[in-house]
Structures are given as C-alpha cells and as structure tokens.
N, C-alpha and C positions, 0 to 999 in steps of 0.2 A: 640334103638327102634325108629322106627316112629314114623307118627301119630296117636294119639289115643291108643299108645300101640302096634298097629302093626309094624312086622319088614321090614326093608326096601325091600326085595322079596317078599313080600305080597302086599305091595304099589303097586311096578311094573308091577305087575302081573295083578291087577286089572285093573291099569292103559293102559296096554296092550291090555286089554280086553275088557273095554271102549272105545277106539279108533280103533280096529282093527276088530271088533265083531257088538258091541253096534250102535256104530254111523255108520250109512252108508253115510248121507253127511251133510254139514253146519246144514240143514234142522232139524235134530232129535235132536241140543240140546233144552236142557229146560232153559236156561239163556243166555243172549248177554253176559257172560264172554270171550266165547272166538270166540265173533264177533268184527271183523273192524268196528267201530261205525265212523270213518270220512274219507271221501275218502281219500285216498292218494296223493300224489304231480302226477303234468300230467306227469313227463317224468317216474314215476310208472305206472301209467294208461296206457302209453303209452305200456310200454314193457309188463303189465299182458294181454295186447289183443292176443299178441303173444302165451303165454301160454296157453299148451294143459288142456279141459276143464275138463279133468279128474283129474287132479291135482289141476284147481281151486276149483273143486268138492269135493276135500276132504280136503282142510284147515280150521284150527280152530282157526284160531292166534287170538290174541285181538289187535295190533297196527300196525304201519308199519315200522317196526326196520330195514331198508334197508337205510343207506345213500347214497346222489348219492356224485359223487365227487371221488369216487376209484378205478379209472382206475391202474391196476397192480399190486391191493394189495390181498394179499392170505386170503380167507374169511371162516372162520368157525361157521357154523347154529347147534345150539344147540337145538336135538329136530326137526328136519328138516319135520317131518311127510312127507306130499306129496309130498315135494320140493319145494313150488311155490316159498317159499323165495329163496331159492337157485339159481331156476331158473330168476329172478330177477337180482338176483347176479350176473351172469353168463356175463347177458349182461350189464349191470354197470363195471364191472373189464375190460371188453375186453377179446381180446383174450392171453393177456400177461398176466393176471391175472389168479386166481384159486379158486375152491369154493368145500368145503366139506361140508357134511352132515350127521350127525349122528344122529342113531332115533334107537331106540330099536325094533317097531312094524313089524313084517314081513308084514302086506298088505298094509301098508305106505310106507316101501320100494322097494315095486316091483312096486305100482305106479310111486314114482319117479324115478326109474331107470329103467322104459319103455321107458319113451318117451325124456331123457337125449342125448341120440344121435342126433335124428334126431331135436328136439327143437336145439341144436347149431350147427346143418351142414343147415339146409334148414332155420330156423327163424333167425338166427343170422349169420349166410355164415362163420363158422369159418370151419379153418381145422381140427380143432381137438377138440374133445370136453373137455371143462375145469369145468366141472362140476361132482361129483362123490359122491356115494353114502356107507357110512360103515355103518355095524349096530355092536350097541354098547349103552351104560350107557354114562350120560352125567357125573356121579359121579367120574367116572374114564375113561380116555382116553388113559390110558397106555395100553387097550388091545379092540383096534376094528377092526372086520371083515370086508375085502372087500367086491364085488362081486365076487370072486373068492373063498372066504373062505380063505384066507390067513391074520393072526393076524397081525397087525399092532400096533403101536404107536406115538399118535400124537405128536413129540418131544417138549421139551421146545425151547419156543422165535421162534417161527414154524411159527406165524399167526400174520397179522397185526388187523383185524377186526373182532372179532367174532358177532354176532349174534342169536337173537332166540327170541320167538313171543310165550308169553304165555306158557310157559315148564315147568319153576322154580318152579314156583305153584307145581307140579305134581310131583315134588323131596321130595324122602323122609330125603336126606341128601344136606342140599341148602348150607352149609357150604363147602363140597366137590365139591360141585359145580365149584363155586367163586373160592374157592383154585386151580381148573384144570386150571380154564380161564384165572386163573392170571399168572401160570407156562405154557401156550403154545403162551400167548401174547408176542409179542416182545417187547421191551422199544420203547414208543410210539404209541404203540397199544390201541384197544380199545372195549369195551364191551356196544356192542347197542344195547337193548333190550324192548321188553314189555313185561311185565306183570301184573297180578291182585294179588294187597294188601286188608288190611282190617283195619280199621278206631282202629282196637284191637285185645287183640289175644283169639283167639276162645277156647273155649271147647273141652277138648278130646269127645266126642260123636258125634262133629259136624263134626272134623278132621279127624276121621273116615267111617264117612258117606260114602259108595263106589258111590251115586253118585255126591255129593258135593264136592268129589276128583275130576273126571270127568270131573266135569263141570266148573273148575278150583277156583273152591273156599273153599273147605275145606283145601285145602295147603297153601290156603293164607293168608300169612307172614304179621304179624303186623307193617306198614312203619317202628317204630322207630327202632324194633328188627332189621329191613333187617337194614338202615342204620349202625346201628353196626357191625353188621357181613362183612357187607363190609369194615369199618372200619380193620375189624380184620383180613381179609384175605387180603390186601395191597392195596384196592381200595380208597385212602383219597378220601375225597370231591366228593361224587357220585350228581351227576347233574341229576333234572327230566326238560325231554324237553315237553314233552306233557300228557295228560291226559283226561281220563273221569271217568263219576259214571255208575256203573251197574245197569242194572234192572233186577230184579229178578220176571222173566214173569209167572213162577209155584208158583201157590198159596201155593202148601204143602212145598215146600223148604223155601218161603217168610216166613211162618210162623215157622218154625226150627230154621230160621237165625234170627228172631225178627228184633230188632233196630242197628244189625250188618251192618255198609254200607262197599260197595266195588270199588273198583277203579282200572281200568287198565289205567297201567303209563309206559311210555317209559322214560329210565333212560341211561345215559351214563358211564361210567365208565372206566375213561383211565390209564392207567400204566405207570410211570414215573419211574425214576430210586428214588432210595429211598431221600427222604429230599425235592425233587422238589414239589409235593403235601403236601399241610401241613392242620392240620385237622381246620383253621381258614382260614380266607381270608385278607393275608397282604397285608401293601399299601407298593410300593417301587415304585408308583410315575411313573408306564407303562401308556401306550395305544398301540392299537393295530387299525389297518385298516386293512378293506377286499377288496380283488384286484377284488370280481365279479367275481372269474371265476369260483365257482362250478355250473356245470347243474342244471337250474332251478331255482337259486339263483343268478339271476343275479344282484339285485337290493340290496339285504341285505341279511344276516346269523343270523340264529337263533341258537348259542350254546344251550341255554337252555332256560326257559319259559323265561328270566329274563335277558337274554343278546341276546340282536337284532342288530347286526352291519350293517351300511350301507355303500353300495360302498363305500371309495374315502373316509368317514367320520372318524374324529380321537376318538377313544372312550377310555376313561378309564378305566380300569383294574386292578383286583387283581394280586397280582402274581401268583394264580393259574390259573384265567383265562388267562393269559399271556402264560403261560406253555402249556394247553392246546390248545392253538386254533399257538402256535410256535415252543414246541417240538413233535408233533404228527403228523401223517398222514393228520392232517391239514395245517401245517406249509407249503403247498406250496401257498396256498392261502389266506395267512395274513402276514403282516411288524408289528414285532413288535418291538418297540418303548422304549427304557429303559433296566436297569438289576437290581439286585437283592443288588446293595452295597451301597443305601441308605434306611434304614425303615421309614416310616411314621407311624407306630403302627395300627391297623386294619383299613381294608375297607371296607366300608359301602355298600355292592352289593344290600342291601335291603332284601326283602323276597321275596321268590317263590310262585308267586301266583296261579298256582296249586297243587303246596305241601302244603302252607297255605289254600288253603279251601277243599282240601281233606283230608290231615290228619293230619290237626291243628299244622301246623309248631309252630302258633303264630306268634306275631310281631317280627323283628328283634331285635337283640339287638345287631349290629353292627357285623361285619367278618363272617356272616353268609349265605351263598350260598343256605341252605339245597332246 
C-alpha cells in the first residue's frame, strides 16, 4: 500500500490529475515546493532563453538537477513533465549525446514532444534531434511507450546520468524507484536530483491529503528514512550538494502541516562497482585537483555543500570522494593523486552544512559525509 493506506494506482491517478487537469501553470500552485527558489548557473540561464515558453510554462521542479560538464553522455529525466529539463539536457550533451524522458501525464507529454523537434534543428542547429519522449512509471522502466506506441525497455547499465526535479516526492513506491535507477546506471553513473524531504515523518492523514501529494509534500520522505533506502538499494554515501526551506504560502495547509518543516535538496548519487563506496569516509591519504574545464566552473567545483575544489589546487580526499570525482563521468576533469593500499582509519570530511541545518545531521563524529 501507499500512502496513507492508498494503493499505488490511486496515488498516480491523483497525481496524474493534479498535473495534467489541476494545475494549468507554475502560477496555480499553493506552496513554493515545487518552485526554483535560486537561479540557476548562467550557462542554464543561457540555454532556458532558448526554450519554448510553453514548456517553461508548465514546470514544477523544485532545484536544478542538470549538470553542465556532459557532453556525450546518455541522460535519463525521471518524471520529465514538460521537458524543460530535458531540453536543457539536449543542449548540454551535444549532439553526440542523448536524452530521454519519462512522465506518466498525457498533457505533459504532448507538451514536450511538440516542440522537441524544432527546439533541436532551429535552437540548437543539430541534425537530428536527440531528445525523446516515453510515457511510463518511474517504478518500473522495464515497460515504456514511445510516441509511436511501441513498448520499450530501458536496459540495464543503458544511462550514464539520470536526472529528475521534484518527482520522488510523488512515488508511491520510492524504493522501486532507486532500485530502476541503480539497474539502468552504468558503473560510474550517476543520479542527480532534487527534491522535497521533511524534518520527520508525517502521518497517514497528511500523506494522503490529495493536495499535499500535489504539491509535493505529503510524499515527502523523512531525510534519515531516504538515506537508508538509498543505502539499501546500492546508492553508499549519497552527497547533498544544495538546498532550501519551504514556505508554505496556504494558510489551511500551514496549519494541517503544524511544526513539520520542508526542504528541497539536490542530492547526488553515484554507482560504483560494489566495495568502491563504503558507507564511512576512509583516509588512504588521496587528494584530488580540478583541471577547470567543466562549463561555468572554471574557477572551482562543488561536489557537494562540503567539498569545493579549486583550479590547479591539491585538496584532500576521502576514498569515496576520490572515487567519485575519478571513477565517474567526472573523471575527465580531476588527477587524482593516491590509491587505496595504505588506510589511515576515518576521514574527517566534517559535516554538511545543509543537511546539518536542515535536517539535523548533527555534529560530525569523524567519516561522515552525510
């Protein structure tokens, strides 16, 4: 069962119906859960001038889960709605690259796969367009429709990058989720996302609310809970790189939700072959340097709130951070420095100080990344 005692075809249903029916643009929700609350990076800015306004018209996202830096990698948007992420995508990958999109809503989907063509022959001058739209469950990817109506499967180790902005929330099974994401990533893959948590975990009455689903906060997952579950579907050491707190602008929901706070947080989540992530942060005595050359980061990298590497500078390193910014789709833009066959016994990475003051990490107590 879902939430609240609903079964997960009643979730979606709803949820369906609030996005496809309900909302007609940004404009009608009743909480900033699943508004952009901080601009985006300019070479973002850059490319959403390009995109057609009917698609900026109808996103709901809460963060902006688009890395630049992935020229040629195969990208899949979970929850895709209107596309805008996608189309983002489109022009970030190149035209050597590839970007799918999967969304259950039929009037989200005809949105973005109106204007998919000509957005990448006339905005982007490519030959072909690499951008494409299936509808389908993010639960399961083993069976989604094209535009053609022809069933598909997104194969395992298929995708280097997934993606999705505010969706998870709105899963009735986020366990199934996590488990698709981790079987269609490739080893070195990665899962970049936002969305909106809860300081605790709610009440079946609240979780059921059909518009507190909606509005992407009766789905949302108590931090410490998600951390585990990503633990348990193979995601070790999930990284939050940015964050905010909600306002809940409806006085009648304000007062349903009490002293519940909420937070939309962009989390990373990369997939290593088994052993390379380990659920502490050991010392084996790396450092790592960034060569400057992802777009827009020319200066320094922000893996997460809590590791900022600059140009040219030698920074120390856990092994997982080591891992992550050298065996990944990152690894062409960092030297890293060391291996794995001396231990120093835990690294001190500190605390995360957007997971500590959003949802009370607490002080470190050494090997802790959280």
């Amino acid at each position: 069962m879902g939430a609240g005692g609903k079964d997960a075809s009643q979730i979606q249903s709803e949820v369906k119906e609030y996005y496809g029916e309900t909302l007609a643009t940004t404009s009608d929700l009743k909480t900033n859960a699943c508004c952009t609350a901080n601009a985006p990076p300019k070479a973002i800015r850059d490319i959403l001038a390009k995109v057609p306004s009917e698609v900026i018209a109808k996103y709901y996202g809460c963060g902006s889960p688009t890395p630049c830096g992935i020229e040629g990698l195969r990208v899949l948007d979970l929850g895709s709605g209107s596309g805008r992420d996608c189309y983002v995508a489109a022009k970030l990958v190149g035209d050597k690259g590839s970007v799918v999109g999967i969304d259950m809503t039929d009037g989200q989907l005809e949105v973005a796969r109106r204007h998919a063509d000509d957005y990448c022959r006339d905005a982007l001058g490519y030959a072909e367009t690499n951008v494409t739209f299936h509808k389908g469950t993010i639960e399961d990817l083993t069976r989604v429709t094209d535009a053609h109506g022809t069933v598909k499967k997104i194969e395992n180790e298929s995708v280097d990058l997934i993606i999705s902005n505010c969706v998870i929330n709105l899963s009735p099974d986020k366990k199934a989720v996590l488990s698709e994401a981790h079987r269609v990533l490739a080893d070195g893959g990665e899962f970049y996302f936002s969305d909106v948590y809860c300081d605790r975990r709610l009440p079946e009455d609240l979780r059921s609310h059909e518009i507190l689903l909606g509005e992407c906060l009766g789905g949302a997952m108590y931090i410490e809970d998600f951390k585990r579950l990503c633990h348990g579907t193979g995601f070790a050491d999930p990284r939050v790189l940015a964050g905010h707190a909600i306002e809940i602008k409806d006085e009648a929901l304000a007062d349903l939700l009490g002293e519940a706070k909420f937070y939309s947080l962009t989390y990373r989540l990369f997939k290593l072959p088994d052993g390379r992530l380990e659920t502490l942060c050991e010392d084996y005595g790396q450092f790592a340097v960034y060569k400057g050359t992802i777009e827009g980061n020319t200066h320094a990298y922000s893996l997460d709130d809590h590791h900022r590497l600059e140009t040219g500078k030698p920074f120390l390193v856990c092994g997982n951070t080591a891992a992550m910014l050298g065996e990944t789709w990152l690894g062409a833009h960092f030297d890293i420095h060391g291996d794995r066959s001396t231990h120093y016994g835990l690294f001190d990475c500190g605390p995360s100080p957007v997971a500590e003051s959003t949802a009370s990490c607490g002080p470190s107590t050494g090997g802790a990344c959280c």
